[in-house]
C-alpha positions as a Python dict, from the first residue, in 0.01 Angstrom:
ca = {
    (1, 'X'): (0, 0, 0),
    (2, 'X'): (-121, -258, 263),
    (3, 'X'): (-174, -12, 671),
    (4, 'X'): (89, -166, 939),
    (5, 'X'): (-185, -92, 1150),
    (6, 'X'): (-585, -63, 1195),
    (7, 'X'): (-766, 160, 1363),
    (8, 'X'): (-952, 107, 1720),
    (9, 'X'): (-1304, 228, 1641),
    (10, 'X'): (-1448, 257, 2010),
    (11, 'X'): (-1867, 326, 1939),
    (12, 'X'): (-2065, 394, 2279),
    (13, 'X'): (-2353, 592, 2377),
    (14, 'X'): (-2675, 615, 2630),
    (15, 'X'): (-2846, 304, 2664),
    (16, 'X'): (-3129, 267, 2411),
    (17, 'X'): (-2965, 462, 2126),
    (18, 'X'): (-2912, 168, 1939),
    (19, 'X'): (-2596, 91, 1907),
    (20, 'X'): (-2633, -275, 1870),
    (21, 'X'): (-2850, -194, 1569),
    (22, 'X'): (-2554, 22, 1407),
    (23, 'X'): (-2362, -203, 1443),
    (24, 'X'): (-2490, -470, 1304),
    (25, 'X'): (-2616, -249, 982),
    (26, 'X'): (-2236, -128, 947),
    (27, 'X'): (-2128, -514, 966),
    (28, 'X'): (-2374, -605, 644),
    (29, 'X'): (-2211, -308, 473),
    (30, 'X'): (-1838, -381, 548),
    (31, 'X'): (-1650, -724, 602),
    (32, 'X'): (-1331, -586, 662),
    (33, 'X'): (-1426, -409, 1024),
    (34, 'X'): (-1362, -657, 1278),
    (35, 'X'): (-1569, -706, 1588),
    (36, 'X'): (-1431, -763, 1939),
    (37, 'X'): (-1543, -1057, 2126),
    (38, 'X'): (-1614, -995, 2470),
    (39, 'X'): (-1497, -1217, 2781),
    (40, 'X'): (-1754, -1301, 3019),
    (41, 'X'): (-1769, -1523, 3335),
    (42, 'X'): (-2101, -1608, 3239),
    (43, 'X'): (-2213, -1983, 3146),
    (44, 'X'): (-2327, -2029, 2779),
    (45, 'X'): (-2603, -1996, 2681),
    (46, 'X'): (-2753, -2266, 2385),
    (47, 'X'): (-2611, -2213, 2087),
    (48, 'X'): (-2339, -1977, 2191),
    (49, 'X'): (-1997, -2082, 2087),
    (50, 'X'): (-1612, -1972, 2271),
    (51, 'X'): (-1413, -1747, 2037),
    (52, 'X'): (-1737, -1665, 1881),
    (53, 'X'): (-2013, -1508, 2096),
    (54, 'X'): (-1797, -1460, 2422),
    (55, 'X'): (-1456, -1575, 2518),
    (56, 'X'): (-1606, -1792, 2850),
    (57, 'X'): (-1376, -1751, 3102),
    (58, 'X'): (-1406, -1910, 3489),
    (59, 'X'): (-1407, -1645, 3764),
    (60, 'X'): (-1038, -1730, 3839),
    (61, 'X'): (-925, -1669, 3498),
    (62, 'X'): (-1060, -1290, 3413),
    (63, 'X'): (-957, -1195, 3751),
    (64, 'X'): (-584, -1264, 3661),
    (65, 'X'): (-673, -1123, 3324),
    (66, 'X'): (-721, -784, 3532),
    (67, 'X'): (-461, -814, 3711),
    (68, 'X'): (-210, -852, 3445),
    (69, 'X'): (-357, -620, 3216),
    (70, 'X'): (-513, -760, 2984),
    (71, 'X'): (-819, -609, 2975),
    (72, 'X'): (-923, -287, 2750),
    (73, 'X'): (-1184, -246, 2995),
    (74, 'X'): (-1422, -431, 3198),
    (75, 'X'): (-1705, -437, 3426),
    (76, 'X'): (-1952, -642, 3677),
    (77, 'X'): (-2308, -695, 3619),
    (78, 'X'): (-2492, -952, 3860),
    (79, 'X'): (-2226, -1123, 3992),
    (80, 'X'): (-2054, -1191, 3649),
    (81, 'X'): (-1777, -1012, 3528),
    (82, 'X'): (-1795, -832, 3132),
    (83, 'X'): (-1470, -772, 2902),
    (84, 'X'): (-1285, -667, 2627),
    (85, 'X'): (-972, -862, 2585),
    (86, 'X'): (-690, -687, 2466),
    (87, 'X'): (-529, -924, 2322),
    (88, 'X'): (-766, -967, 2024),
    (89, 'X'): (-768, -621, 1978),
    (90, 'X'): (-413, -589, 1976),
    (91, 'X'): (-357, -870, 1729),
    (92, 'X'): (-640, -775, 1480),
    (93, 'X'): (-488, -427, 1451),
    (94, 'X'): (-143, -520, 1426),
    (95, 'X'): (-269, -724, 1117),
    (96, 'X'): (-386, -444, 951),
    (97, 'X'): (-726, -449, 1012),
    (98, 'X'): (-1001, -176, 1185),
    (99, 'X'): (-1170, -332, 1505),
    (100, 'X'): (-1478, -186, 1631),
    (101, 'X'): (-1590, -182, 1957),
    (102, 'X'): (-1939, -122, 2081),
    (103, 'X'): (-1914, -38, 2445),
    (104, 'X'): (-2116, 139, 2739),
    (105, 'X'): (-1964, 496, 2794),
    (106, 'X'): (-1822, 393, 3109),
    (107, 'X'): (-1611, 106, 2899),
    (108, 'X'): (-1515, 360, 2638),
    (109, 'X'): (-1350, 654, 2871),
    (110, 'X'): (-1152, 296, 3028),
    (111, 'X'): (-1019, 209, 2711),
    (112, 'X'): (-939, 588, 2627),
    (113, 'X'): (-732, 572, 2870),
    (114, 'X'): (-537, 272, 2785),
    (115, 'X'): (-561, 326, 2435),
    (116, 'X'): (-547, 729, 2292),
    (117, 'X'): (-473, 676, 1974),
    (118, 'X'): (-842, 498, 1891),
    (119, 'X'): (-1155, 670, 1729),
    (120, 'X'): (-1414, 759, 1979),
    (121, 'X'): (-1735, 760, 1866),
    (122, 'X'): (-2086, 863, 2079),
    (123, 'X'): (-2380, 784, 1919),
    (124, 'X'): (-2660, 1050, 2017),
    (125, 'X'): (-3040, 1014, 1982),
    (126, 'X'): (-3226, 1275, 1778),
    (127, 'X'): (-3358, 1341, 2124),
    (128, 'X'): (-3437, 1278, 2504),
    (129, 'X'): (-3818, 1187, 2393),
    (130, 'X'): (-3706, 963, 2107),
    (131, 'X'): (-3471, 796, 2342),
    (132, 'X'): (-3753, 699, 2628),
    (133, 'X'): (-3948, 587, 2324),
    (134, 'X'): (-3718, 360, 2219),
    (135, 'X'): (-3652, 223, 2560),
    (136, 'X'): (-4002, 206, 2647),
    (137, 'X'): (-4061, 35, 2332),
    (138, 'X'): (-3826, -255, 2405),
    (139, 'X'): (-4127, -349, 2653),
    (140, 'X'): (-3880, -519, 2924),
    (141, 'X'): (-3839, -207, 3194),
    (142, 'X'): (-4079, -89, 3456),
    (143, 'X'): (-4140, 284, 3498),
    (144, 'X'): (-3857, 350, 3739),
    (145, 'X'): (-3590, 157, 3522),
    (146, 'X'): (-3648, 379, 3260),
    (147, 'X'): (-3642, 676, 3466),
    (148, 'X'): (-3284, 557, 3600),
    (149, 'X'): (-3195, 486, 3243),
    (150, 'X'): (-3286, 823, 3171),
    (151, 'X'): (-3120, 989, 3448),
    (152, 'X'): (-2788, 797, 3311),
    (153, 'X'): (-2881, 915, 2944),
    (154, 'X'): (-2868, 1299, 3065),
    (155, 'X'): (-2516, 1223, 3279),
    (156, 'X'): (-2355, 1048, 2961),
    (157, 'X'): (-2440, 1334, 2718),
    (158, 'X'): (-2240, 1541, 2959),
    (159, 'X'): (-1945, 1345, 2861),
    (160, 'X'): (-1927, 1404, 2478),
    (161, 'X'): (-1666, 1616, 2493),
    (162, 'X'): (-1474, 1287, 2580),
    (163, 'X'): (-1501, 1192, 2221),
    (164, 'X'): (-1357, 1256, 1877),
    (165, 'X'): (-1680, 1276, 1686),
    (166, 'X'): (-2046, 1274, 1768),
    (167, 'X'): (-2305, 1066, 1547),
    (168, 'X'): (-2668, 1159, 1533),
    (169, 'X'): (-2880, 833, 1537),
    (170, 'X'): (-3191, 959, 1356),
    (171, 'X'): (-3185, 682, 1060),
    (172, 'X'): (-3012, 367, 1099),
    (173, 'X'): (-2875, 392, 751),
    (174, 'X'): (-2759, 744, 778),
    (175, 'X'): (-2563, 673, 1111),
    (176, 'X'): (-2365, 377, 933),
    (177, 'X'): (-2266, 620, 628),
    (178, 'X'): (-2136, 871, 889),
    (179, 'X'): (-1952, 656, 1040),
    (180, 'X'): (-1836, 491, 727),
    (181, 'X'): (-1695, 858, 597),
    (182, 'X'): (-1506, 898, 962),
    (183, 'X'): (-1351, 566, 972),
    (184, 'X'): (-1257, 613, 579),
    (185, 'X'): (-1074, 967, 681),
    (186, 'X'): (-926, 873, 991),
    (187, 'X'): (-773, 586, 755),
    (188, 'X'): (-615, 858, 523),
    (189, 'X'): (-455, 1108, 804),
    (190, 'X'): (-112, 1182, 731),
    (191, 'X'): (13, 1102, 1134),
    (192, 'X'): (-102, 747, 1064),
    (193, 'X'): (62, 704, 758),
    (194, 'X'): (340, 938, 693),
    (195, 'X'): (587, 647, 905),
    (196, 'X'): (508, 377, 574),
    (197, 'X'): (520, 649, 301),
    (198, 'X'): (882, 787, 467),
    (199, 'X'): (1002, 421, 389),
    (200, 'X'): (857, 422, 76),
    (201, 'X'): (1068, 771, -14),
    (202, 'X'): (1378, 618, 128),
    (203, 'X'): (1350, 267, -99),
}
């Protein structure tokens, strides 16, 4: 029997952890998750396409987007502003299919609010010292970034109690089956599925 609806998979964490990486591992290993394109006020960059990369919006536009609600969540970096669109999300799901989101933890806790009934994920590093190694590693951040970064790290940890389940990012591999196995039970829980199989009874 085909789901009336997917699931809003919502995966965030501390900088660093890698959730990029997941992300792109879980994609390889199944077709059916859809990704959320972000909006951005940004200009393109070469070889990035609309609908595909970013939804490019002007300034003007997001702002209304905001103000009418149509953002899951959103955020300002450097002058530009940083999205999810709800109504991608809101059609992919409708259709049936899971959408994954891969989100700072300030993002996530907005679209918690906005949206309950999703999947919260935090992906957590084995530890604090793998996690500086990892950002130091990246070879882009002076000493004081990373202590900030770390210093964020140690306040987002705080807020895993915010989330449904918590996945340990020790092997890349091992992180995507994990989250495989929660997205394949929260798929089979009878309050998301008992509305289709009381129609079926009543047929």
């Amino acid at each position: 029997m085909k789901r009336e609806k997917g699931l809003l998979i919502v995966l965030s964490g501390p900088s660093g952890v890698g959730k990029g990486t997941v992300c792109g591992a879980l994609r390889q290993h199944d077709t059916d998750i859809k990704y959320s394109v972000s909006a951005t006020t940004r200009s393109p960059r070469e070889g990035e396409q609309n609908g595909i990369n970013y939804f490019f919006k002007s300034k003007e536009e997001f702002e209304k987007m905001i103000e009418e609600g149509e953002m899951l969540e959103y955020a300002r970096y450097v002058d530009n502003y940083y999205g999810t669109p709800r109504a991608y999300v809101t059609e992919m799901i409708e259709k049936g299919y899971d959408v994954i989101l891969e989100i700072e933890v300030q993002g996530a806790l907005q679209v918690k609010e906005s949206f309950p009934e999703g999947v919260f994920i935090f992906l957590m590093p084995p530890s604090l010292n793998e996690l500086r190694s990892r950002i130091e590693g990246r070879g882009t951040e002076t000493g004081d970034l990373i202590e900030s970064r770390m210093t964020v790290a140690r306040d987002e940890i705080e807020l895993m109690d915010k989330y449904d389940y918590v996945v340990e990012n020790d092997e890349v591999e091992l992180a995507v089956e994990r989250i495989k196995s929660i997205v394949t039970a929260e798929n089979c829980k009878k309050d998301r599925l008992i509305h289709q199989y009381k129609q079926l009874a009543e047929e």
